[in-house]
C-alpha positions in Angstrom: 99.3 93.9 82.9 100.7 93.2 86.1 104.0 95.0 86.9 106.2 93.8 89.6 106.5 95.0 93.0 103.9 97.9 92.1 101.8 98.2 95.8 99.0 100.8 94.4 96.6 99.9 91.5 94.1 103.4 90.3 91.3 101.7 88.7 89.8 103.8 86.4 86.3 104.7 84.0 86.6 101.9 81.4 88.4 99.1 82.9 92.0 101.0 82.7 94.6 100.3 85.2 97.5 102.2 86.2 100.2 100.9 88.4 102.5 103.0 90.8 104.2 103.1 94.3 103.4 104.1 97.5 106.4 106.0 98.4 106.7 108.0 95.5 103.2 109.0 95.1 103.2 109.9 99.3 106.1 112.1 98.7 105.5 113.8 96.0 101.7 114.9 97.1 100.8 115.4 100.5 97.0 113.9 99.6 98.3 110.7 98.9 100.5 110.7 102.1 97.3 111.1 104.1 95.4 108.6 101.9 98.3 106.4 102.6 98.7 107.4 106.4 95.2 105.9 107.1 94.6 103.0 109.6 95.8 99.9 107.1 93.9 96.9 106.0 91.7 94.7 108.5 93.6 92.2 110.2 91.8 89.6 108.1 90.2 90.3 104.4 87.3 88.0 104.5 84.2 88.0 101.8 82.5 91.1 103.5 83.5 94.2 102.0 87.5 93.3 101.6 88.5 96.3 103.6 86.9 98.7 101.4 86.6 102.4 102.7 84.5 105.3 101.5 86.7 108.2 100.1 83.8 110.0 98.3 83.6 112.9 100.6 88.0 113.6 99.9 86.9 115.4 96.6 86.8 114.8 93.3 88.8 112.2 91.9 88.9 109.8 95.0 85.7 107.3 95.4 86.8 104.4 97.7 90.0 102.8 98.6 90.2 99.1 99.0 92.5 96.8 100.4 93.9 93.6 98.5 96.0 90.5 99.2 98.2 90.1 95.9 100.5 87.1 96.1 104.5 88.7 96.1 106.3 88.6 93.3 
């Protein structure tokens, strides 16, 4: 439910969630390097849109990315 010291969360059709790491997914497929390469989150996640960015137009499979504040394990 929530695995420790995962740092990417896909959130998928139906409520599923699925866990991984940044590192490994980056090296092993240059798409996620660039995904993960982007500018990072706004200095401050306030209520507006919680540093959420459009991804619709990367292809199928990728709709938005958004950036979270999760308290460290």
């Amino acid at each position: 439910q929530a695995p420790l010291c995962a740092d990417v969360v896909f959130q998928l059709q139906g409520g599923h969630r699925v866990f991984a790491h940044r590192v490994y997914l980056a090296t092993a497929c240059s798409r996620f390097y660039d995904l993960f390469a982007l500018e990072g989150p706004p200095e401050t996640l306030s209520e507006g849109d919680g540093g959420t960015r459009d991804l619709s137009s990367w292809g199928r499979g990728f709709l938005s990315l958004r950036w979270e504040l999760v308290a460290d394990p």
